[in-house]
N, C-alpha and C positions, 0 to 999 in steps of 0.2 A: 459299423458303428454299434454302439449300446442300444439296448431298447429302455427306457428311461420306464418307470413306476407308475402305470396310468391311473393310479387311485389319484395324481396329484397331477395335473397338468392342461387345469384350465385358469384363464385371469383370476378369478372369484379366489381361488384356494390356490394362487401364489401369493395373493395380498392378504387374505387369511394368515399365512405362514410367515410372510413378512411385519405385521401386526406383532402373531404370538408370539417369536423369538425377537426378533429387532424393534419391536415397537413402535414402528412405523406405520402410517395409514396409505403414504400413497409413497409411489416408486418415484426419485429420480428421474430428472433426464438423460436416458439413453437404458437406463437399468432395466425397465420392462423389454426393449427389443433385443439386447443382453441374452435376459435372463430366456426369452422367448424360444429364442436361436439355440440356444446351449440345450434348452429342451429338448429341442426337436433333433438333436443329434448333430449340430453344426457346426463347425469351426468359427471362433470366432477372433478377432483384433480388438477390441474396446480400446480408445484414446479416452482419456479423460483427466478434467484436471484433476490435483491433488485435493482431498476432499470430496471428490465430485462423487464418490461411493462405490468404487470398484470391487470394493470386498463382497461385497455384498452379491455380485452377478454371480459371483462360484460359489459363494458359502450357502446361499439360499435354493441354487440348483443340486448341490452335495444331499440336501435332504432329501430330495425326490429321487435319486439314484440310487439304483439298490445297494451299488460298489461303492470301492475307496475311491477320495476327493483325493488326488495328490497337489501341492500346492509348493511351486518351485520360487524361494524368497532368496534374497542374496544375503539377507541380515539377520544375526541370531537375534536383537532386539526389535524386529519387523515379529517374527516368529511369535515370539515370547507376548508380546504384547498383544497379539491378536488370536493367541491360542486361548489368552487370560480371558478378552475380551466375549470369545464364543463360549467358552465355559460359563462366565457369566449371564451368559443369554442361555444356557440352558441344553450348548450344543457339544457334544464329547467328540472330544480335538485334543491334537500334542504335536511335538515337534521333535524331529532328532535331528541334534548338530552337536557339534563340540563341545559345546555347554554341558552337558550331560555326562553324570556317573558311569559306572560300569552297570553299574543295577539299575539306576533309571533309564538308560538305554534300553535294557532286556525285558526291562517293565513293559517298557513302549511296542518291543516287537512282541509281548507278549498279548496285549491287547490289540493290535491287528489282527495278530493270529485267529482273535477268538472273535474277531468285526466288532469289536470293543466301540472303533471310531469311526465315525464320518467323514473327518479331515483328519489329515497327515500335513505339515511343514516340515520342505527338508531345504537343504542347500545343494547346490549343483556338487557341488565336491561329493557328496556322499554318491553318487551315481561310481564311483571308484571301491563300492563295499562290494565284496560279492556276497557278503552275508547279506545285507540289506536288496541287492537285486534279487537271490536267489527266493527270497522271502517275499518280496513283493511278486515276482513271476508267478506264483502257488495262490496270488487273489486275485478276485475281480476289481479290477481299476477301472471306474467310470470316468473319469476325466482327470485332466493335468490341467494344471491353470499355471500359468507363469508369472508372475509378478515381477515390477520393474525389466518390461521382455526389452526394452534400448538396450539395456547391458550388452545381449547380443552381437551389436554392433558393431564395426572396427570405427563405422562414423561419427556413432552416439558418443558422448562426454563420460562416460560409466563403464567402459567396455569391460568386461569379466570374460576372458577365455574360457572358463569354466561354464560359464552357456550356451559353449559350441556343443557341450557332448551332450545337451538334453534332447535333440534330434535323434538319436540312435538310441537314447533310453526309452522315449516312446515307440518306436520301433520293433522294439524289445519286448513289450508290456501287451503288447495287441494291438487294440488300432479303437483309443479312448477318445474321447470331445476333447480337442485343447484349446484352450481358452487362455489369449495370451493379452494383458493389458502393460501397459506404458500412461504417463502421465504428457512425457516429451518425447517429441518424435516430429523429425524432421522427415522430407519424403525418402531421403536416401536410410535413415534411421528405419523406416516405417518396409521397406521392401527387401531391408538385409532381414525384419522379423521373418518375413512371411518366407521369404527362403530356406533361412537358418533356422529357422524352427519346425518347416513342415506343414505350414499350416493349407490340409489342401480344401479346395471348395471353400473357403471360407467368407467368415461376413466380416466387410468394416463397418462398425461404428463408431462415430466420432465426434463428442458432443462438445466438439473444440477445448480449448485451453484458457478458457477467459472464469475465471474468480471476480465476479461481481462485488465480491464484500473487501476483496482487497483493496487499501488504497497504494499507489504508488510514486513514492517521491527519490529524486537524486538532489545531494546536497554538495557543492565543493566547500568545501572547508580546510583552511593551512592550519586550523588545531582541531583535529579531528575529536580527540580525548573530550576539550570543550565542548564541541559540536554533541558526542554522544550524551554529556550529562543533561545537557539541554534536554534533550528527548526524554531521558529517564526522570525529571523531573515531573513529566507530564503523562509519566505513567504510573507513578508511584501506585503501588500494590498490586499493578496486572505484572503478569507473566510473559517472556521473552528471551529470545534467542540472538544470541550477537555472534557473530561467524567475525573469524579474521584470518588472514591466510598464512600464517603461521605460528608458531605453537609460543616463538618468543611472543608475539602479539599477544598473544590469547592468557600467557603468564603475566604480563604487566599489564593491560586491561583488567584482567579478574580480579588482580590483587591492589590496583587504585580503586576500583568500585567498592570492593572490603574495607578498605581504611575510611572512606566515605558513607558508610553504614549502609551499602546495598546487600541484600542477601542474594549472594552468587555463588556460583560455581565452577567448571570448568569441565573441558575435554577433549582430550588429543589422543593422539596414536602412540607419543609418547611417554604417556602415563604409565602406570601397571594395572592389570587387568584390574586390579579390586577396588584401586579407586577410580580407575573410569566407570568397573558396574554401579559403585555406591554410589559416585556422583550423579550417575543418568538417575538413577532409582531415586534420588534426594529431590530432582529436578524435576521428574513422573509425578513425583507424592505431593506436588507442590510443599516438600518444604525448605526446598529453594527456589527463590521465581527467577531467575537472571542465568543462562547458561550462556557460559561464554568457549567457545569453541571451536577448531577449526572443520573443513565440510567431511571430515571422519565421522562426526555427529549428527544426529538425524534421519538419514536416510529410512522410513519403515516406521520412525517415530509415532506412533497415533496420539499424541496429546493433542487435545480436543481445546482447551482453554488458552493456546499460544495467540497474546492481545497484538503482540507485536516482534517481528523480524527486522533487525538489524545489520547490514554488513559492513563492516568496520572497515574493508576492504573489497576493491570491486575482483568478483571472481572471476576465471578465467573465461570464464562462456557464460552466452544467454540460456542454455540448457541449467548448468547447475544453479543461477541465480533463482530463474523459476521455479526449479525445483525446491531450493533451501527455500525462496519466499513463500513458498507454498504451504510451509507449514506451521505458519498463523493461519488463523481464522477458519481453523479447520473443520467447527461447527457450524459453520455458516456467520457468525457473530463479525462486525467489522473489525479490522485489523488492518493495521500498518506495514508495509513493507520497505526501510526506506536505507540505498545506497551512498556511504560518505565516500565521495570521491578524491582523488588524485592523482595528477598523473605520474607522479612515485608508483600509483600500483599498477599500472600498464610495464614501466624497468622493471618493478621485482617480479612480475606475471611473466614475463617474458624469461627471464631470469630462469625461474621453479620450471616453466616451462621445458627449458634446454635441458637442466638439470637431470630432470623425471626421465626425458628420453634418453638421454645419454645414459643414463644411470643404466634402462633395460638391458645394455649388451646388443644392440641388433648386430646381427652379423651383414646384412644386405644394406650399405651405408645409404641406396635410393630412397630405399623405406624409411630410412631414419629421415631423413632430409621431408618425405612427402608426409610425414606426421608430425614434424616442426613445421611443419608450412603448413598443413592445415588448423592445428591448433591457434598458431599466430593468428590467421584467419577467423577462428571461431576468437578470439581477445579483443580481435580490430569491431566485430559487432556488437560486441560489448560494451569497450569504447564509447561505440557512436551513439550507444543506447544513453550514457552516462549523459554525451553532451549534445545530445536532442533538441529540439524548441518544442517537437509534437508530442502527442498523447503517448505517455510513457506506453499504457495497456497497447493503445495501437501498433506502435511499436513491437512490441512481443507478438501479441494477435498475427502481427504481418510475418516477420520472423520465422512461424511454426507453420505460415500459408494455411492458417487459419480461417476458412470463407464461411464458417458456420455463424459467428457471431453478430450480431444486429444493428452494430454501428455505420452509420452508413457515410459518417464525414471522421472529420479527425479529433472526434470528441466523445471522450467518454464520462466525463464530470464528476468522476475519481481517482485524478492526480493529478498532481501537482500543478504541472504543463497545463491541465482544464480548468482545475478550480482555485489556482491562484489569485491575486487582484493586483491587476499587471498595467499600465501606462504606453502607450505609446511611445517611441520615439524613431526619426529617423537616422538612419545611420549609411546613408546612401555615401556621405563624405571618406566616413572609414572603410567602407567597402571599396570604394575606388581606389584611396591608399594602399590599404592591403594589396588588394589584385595588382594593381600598378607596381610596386616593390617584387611582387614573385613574377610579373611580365618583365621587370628590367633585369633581374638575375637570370632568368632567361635567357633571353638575348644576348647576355655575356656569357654563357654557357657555365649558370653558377646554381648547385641547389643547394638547400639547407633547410633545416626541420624548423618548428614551428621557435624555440627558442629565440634563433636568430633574427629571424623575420621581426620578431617584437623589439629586439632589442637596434635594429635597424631604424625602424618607423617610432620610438622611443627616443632616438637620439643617445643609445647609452653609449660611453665612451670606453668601453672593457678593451683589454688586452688586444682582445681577438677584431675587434673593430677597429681596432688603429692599426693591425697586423696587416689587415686584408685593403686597404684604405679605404673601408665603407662609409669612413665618416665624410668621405667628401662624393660620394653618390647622391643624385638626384634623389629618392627614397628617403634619405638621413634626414630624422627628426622632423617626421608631415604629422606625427602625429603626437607630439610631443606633451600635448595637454593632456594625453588620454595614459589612465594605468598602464600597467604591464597584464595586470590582471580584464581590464579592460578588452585591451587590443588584443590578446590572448580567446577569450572568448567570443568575438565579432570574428574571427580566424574559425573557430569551433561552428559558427554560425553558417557561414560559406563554407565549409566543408561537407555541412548538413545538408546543405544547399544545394550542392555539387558544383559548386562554380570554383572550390577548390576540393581536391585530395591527398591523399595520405598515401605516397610511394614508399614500399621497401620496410624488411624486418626488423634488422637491427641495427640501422641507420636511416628509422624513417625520415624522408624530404619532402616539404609542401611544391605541387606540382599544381599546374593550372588544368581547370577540368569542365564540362560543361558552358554553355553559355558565358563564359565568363567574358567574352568580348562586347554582350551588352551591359556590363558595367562600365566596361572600360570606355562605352562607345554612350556612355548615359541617357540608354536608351528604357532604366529600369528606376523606380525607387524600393530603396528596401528598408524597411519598418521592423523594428525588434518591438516586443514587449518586457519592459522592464519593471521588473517588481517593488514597489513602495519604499521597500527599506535601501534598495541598492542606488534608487535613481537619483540621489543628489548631485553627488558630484556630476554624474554625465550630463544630467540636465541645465546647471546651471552654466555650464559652457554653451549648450546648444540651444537653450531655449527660445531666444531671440529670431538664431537662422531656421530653427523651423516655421515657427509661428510667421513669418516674411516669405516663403514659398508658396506663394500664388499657384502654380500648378501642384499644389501636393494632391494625391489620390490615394484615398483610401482604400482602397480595394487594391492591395498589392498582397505578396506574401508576407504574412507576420506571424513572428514567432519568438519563443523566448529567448536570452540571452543570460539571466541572473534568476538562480533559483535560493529559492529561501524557504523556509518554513512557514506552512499555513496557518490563516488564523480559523478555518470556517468549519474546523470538527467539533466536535462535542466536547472533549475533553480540553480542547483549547480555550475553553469560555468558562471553564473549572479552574479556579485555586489550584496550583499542582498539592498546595497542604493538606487539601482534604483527604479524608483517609474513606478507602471503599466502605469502611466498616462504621461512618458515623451514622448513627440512630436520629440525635434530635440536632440540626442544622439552627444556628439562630444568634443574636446579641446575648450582651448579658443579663438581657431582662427576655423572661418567658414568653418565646411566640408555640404557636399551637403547631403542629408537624400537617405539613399538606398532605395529600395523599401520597406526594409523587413520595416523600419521603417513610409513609407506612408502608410503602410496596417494595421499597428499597430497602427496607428492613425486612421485610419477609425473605429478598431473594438474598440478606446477607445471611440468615438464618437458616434457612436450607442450606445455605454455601456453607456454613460452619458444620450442619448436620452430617452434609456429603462428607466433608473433608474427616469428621470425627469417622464414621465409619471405614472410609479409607485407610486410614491408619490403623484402625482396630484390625482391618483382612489385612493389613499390608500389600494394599491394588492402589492405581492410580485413582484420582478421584473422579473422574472423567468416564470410568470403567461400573461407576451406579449412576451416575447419570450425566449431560453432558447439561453447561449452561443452557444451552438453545431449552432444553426441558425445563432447566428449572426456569426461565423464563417463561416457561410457558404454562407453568405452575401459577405463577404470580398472576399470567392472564386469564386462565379459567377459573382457578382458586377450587379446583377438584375439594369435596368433603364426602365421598366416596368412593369406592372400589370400582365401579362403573362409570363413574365420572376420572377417576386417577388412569384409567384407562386408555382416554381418551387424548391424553398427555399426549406430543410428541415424544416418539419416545422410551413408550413405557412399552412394557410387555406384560402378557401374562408371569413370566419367570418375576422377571425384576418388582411387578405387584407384590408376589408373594414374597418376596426376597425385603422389600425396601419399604412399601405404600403406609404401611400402619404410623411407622413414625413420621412420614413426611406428610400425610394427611393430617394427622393431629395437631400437627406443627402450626398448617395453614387454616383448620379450625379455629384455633387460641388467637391468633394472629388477628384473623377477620371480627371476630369478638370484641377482641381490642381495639380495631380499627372501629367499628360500629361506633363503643363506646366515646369513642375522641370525636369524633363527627355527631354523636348527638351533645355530646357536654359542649362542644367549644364553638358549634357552627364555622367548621371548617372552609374557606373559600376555596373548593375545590379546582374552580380552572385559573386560579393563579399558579403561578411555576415557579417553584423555589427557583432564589437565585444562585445555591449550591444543590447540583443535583444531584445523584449518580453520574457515575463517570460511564456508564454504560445506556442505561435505560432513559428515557424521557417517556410519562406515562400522562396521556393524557385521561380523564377521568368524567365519569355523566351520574349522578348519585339523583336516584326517581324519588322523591320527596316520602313515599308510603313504604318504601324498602328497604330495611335498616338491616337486614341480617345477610346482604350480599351486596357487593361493591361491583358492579361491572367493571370491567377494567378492559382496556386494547395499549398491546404494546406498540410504542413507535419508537424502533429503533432509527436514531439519527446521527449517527455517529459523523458517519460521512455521506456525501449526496449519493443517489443511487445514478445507476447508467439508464441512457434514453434509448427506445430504439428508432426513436425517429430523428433524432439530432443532427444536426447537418456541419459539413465541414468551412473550418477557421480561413482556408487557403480559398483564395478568389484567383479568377484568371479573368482575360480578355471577353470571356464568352460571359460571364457575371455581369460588367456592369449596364448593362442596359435596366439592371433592379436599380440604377443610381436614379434614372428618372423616375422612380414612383415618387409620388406628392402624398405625404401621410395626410390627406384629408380628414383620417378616421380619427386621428389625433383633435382636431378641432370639435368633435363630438364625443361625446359619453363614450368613455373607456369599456364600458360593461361591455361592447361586441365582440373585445378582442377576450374578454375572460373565457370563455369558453372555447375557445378556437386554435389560435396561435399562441396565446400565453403560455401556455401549457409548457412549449417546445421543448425550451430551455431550462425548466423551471428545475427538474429533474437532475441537468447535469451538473448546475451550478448552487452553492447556500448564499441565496441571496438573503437568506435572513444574519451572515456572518455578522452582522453589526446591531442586530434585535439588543445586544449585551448594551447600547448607548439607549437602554430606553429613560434613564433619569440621568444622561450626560449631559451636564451644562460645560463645556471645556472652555476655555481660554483659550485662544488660538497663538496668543504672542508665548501663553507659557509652556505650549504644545511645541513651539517653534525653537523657544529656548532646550527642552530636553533634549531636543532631536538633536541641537546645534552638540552638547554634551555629548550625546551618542556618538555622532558622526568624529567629533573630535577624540576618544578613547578608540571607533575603528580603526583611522587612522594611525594612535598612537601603536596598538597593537598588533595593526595588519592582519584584521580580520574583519569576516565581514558584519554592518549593523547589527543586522537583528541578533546574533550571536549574543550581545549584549544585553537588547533587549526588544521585544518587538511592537508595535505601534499602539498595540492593543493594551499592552502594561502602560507605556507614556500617557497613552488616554485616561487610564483609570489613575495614574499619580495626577493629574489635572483633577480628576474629581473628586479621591481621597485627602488631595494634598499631604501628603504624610509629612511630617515634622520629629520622628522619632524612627530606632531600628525600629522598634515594636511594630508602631505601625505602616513602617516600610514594607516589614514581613506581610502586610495582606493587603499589601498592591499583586494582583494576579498576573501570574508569569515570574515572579520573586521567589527566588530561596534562600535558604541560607548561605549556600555559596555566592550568588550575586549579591546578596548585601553585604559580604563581610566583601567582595571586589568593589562592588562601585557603587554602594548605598550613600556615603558620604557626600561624593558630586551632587548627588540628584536629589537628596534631603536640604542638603545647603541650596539647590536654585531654588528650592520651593520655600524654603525661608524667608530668602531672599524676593521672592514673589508676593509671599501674604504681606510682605514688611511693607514695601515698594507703595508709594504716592497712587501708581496708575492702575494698580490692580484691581481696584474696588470699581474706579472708571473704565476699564475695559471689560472688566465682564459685564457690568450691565451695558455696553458697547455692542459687544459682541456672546451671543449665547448662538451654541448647536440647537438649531430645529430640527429635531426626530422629525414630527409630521411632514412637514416641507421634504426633507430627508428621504422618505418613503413614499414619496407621492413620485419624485424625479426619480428615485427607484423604478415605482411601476411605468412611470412612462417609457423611462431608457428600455426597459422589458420589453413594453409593447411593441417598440420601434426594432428592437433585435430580433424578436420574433417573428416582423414581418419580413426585414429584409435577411433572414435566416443564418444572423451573427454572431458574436456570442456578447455579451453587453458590454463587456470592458471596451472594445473595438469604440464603440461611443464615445461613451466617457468612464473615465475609472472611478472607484467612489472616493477616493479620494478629492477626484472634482466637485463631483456631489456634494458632498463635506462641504468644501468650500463655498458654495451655493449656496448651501443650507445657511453657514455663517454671515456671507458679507450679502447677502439678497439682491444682488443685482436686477435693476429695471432699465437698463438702457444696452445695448449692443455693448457701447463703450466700456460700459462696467461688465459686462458680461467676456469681453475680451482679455480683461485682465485678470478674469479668474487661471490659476494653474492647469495647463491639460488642455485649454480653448485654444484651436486657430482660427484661422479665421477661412478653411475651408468646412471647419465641424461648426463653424458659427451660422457660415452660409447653411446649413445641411439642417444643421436642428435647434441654431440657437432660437430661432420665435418660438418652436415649439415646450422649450424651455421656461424660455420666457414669460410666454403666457401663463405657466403654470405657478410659476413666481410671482405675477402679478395679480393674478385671479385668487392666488392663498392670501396675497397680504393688499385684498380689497383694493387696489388700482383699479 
């Protein structure tokens, strides 16, 4: 081994060094025992997520080393972007790959030659020069670092033959530190590295695979196109990546988004090199925010400011999804990750699949066969990811056998599956259908894939069902009230479950699997939670037979069945019309800008600063500094070079490089801010009702201190993860917590504030409905949109909220709009949904104010926030003791209705939506009382 540069190799003066070039104050997790190990002359494996700061563990040990850093990428765009990135930080680094002249090549070996650099990026191909071997043998090579080392693999999703020869190049070289990281790695993934690369004596570190800022959601949608504008709506002006799995997708996605005035772009393999480099570089420079492309794109990527990842398409494995999702939120900033599904894309996956292999030529046809069967393998996990009930992240976490992370139940309280607002129902009837139809095919020695099964328990009268004479089978038409889309995912659900599975490649057949004889044998109930906008229809067939189940139990497994889009982000309680870039928020008569919105002009101003300099070097803008900085600009408000310092962030280089004008900037700024807060006596801890779409800042201004604004940033985009959180799933061994007696509930709530409140508080935004705090709604006129919605679902087989979601019906109850104009600022509105369905829902509201009863049912009926928020915190306290998650209670939906009709007798308390009368027995007095004691009984 090397002997490493002992002027540099203690804690103190690695984070010194980490400061001066990277701007950072404290190391990452896993980076300090990294960087430790590398020092000390040791092999290392680092796992870590995307983001998680890999570069960092080679590029900051390259300094202490007297020799060359060799750093093996698979991507000239990996390269390029992080040669730009070290340069900019002040550290002399280059890359040679194909990219490259004749002369800038020679440039390059010419600066080696003379120890010009500290880092070198090559690609494995080049290990084929003998000019470029023969020239590296003649220097001191202090270490190899391998980047994306899964390529290796035959297992991994990535595989590059061309990372077989990096084994015999170091070989070759002496005998350097190699330092091999992965972001994905499975275990089989994880011990072809350590083989196939060499790596002897070495250390793992693994600081798991889990992205906390990521959120995670899966959407089924039959008009996916619709389904993606929805979301881009409610990003207007952040930055994002849409993957789809082939290039005709990616041509007609890019070019509907252009005709709709998105600024997009594209990128495939086949393009021509110059517009795919101009496109990346347009997309780098932010000045295109939309990159639409298939998984050719990305890979090495370092854009720092991606708000959100899209897949248009579900990929072929859990590897490349994590990887493409990975590359939002790359500076730690919350971001989006979210899969439109269909099972269209499992045929065409399977499809490209066969295609790709056969395409190879293998000459050994077992081979061919056991990498169509494993891939299928790695698609069917994918799948099952897509149609989950549990914690998307758990899922993955589980996947990569993941035991580092701090979940300790099946909740991680950012996604979907966590933080939805979901409903009970039982579906014990459908599930014995189901099972019962795949037991009697069975028995007659018949299988068939999940299609038929539906159209069996459907009653559909097709071809193939009067062929086979299914229609006169005991099965035919048991469940005939219920969708196709329905019975289709209660199927998904038992699969999940394991009471059914998924036989065979390319004729998959639903088989019977696990326990499924205690359905058959009714010895189970099983409970879905179904989300707000989907549960009409199934409800209003079932809700009778549930609420009549005298033995129902709550403590079963429950889980989703209908996924939708959340309402409880930050951005989702924003106008999608507001633009990142608005300064003064307000009517058309003068309100004075709160703080949140002086500080939200500071960070647009530096954003414009960044981005004018970017352009001027022709660098991405992420490459002077990264949002997480300039946010963190806005909370220090640095007016010196020793305070700009102290920026995440910042460096010595970049100070001298950047500080003068972005100091000055947030001087004028604070000046200005001063002057509005002493002229206008700003109410500081009010919250604009349009905020940034990013930042929420709360504010404490000391009455004698006019020339500095403390400021603390809370970011709340999405809820963060808990590590004490406990899991959704109850067994046998659970209910003996059904006898606690909430005594505590009959006293002063303050005991549980400090204690158990807490639990949950973290995984779930239980403030998603803080936006009704001056809602007075109408409940019959709440009742009549919905009825509209539900009726254009229907008409165009797709699901509610597509249309619109609860949270927009709410606020046309309290807008009431009567015109486009003011259509347009009902939130969740664009211009495409009001040129679709503004008409219906302007005319019921006409039809509303006009109406006899209108005037008498709202003074009838008004939403109580307070009430509201009181049954909130109790449902809390009660989740937290018996270690639930609160919807399991009651949904707020219920609450809602609580809130409206004030029930004081059981009777009335029964007839609210979501009450049975085992949830009545459990908590309805506790309810109760709380009901009675607000409104003086």
């Amino acid at each position: 081994m090397i002997e490493q540069n002992l002027n540099i190799n203690d804690n103190m003066e690695s984070k010194q060094l980490l400061k001066r070039y990277f701007g950072y104050d404290e190391f990452l997790s896993g980076q300090k025992e990294l960087i430790n190990n590398i020092l000390s002359g040791k092999n290392v494996l680092g796992i870590m997520p995307t983001g998680g700061g890999k570069s960092i563990c080679y590029q900051l040990p390259s300094l202490v080393f007297e020799g060359l850093t060799i750093v093996i990428s698979p991507l000239i765009s990996l390269m390029k972007d992080q040669v730009n990135l070290l340069r900019a930080n002040g550290i002399d680094s280059a890359y040679i790959n194909s990219s490259l002249s004749s002369s800038e090549y020679y440039s390059v070996i010419s600066g080696i030659n003379t120890g010009k650099y500290k880092i070198i990026y090559i690609a494995p191909e080049r290990f084929e020069s003998d000019t470029f071997l023969e020239i590296i043998h003649e220097k001191k090579v202090s270490m190899v670092a391998v980047d994306e080392a899964h390529c290796v693999s035959q297992w991994g999703h990535d595989f590059r033959p061309s990372y077989l020869k990096i084994r015999d190049f170091i070989d070759k070289i002496g005998d350097p530190v190699v330092a091999a990281f992965t972001a994905t790695a499975t275990e089989n993934v994880k011990k072809d590295i350590i083989k196939l690369i060499g790596l002897k004596k070495h250390e793992l570190v693994s600081t798991g695979y889990d992205r906390k800022n990521l959120y995670f959601e899966v959407r089924k949608s039959k008009n996916k196109f619709q389904e993606l504008v929805e979301i881009l709506e409610l990003e207007e002006g952040n930055s994002g990546i849409i993957y789809c799995n082939t290039r005709k997708s990616v041509k007609s996605v890019c070019s509907k988004l252009i005709k709709l005035g998105y600024s997009a772009t594209r990128y495939h393999a086949g393009l021509g090199d110059n517009e795919r480099n101009n496109n990346q570089e347009m997309f780098i420079l932010d000045k295109k925010l939309i990159m639409v492309a298939t998984n050719a794109f990305g890979m090495g990527i370092d854009k720092s400011n991606v708000n959100f990842v899209i897949h248009y398409n579900m990929p072929k494995n859990l590897e490349n999804y994590y990887q493409e999702a990975g590359r939002a939120g790359r500076d730690g900033s919350p971001a989006k990750c979210i899969l439109l599904y269909s099972y269209q894309d499992v045929v065409i996956n399977k499809f490209l699949i066969e295609k790709t292999i056969e395409s190879e030529n293998y000459k050994d046809s077992k081979l061919k066969e056991k990498l169509i069967s494993k891939n299928i393998d790695l698609l069917n996990k994918i799948q099952e990811y897509c149609t989950t009930r549990e914690c998307y992240r758990r899922y993955i976490l589980d996947y990569f056998e993941d035991s580092t992370h701090s979940y300790t139940g099946s909740f991680c309280g950012n996604c979907y599956n966590c933080s939805g607002d979901f409903e009970l129902i039982d579906v014990s009837n459908e599930s014995f259908q189901i099972i019962s139809a795949v037991d009697y095919l069975k028995n007659n020695n018949k299988r068939f894939g999940k299609r038929m099964i539906i159209d069996i328990l459907k009653g559909s009268n097709t071809k193939k069902i009067k062929n086979l004479s299914f229609n006169t089978i005991p099965p035919f038409s048991k469940l005939n009230n219920k969708s196709k889309d329905e019975i289709g995912l209660i199927i998904d659900f038992l699969v999940d479950k394991k009471y059914l599975r998924i036989s065979g490649d390319k004729y998959p057949v639903i088989k019977l699997w696990k326990n499924y004889e205690d359905i058959l044998n009714g010895l189970i109930k099983l409970k879905m939670k179904f989300s707000n906008d989907e549960i009409t229809n199934f409800k209003e067939n079932y809700e009778d037979k549930i609420e009549s189940k005298v033995n129902e139990d709550i403590n079963v497994y429950e889980d989703n069945i209908i996924k939708n889009k959340p309402e409880c982000d930050l951005k989702n309680q924003n106008n999608n019309k507001n633009k990142l870039n608005t300064k003064l928020i307000g009517s058309k008569s003068h309100k004075t800008p709160s703080i949140n919105q002086i500080t939200n002009d500071l960070f647009e101003k530096l954003r414009k600063i960044r981005l004018s300099i970017a352009h001027e070097k022709d660098i991405p803008p992420f490459m002077i500094f990264h949002d997480s900085s300039l946010k963190d600009m806005c909370k220090k408000l640095p007016t010196s070079e020793s305070e700009f310092l102290e920026v995440s962030g910042v460096g010595k280089v970049k100070m001298a490089r950047y500080g003068e004008v972005f100091i000055n900037t947030i001087i004028n700024n604070t000046n200005n801010a001063d002057s509005i807060i002493k002229n206008n006596l700003v109410d500081y801890n009010k919250p604009t009702k349009k905020s940034d779409k990013y930042i929420k800042i709360n504010k404490t201004i000391e009455s004698n201190k006019t020339t500095k604004i403390n400021k603390s940033n809370k970011i709340n985009k999405f809820s963060k993860s808990n590590k004490n959180n406990k899991s959704i799933r109850f067994d046998k061994s659970t209910k003996s917590s059904e006898s606690t007696k909430f005594n505590k509930y009959k006293k002063s709530s303050k005991s549980n504030k400090n204690t158990k409140s807490a639990k949950y508080n973290n995984n779930y935004n239980y403030n998603q409905d803080n936006n009704h705090d001056d809602l007075n709604i109408d409940i019959d006129l709440f009742k009549k949109l919905k009825e509209i919605r539900l009726k254009i679902s229907k008409d165009q087989g797709v699901p509610a909220y597509i249309i619109f979601h609860d949270s927009s019906l709410k606020d046309m109850c309290k807008k009431l709009p009567t015109s486009e104009s003011e259509f347009l600022e009902v939130s969740g509105v664009g211009k495409v949904k009001m040129k679709k369905y503004g008409n219906l829902f302007i005319e019921a509201v006409k039809g509303y104010k006009s109406s006899s009863y209108s005037s008498k049912s709202q003074n009838k009926r008004k939403f109580n926030l307070k009430l509201f928020n009181k049954l909130k915190k109790l449902r809390l306290d009660i989740a937290s003791d018996e270690g639930i998650p609160p919807f399991i209670i009651f949904s707020d939906n219920t609450l809602r209705e609580l809130s409206l009709m004030i029930p004081v007798s059981e009777s009335e308390f029964l007839k609210i939506s979501g009450v049975t009368q085992v949830k009545m027995k459990k908590y309805g007095k506790y309810f109760l009382n709380v009901i009675k004691k607000y409104n003086g009984f």
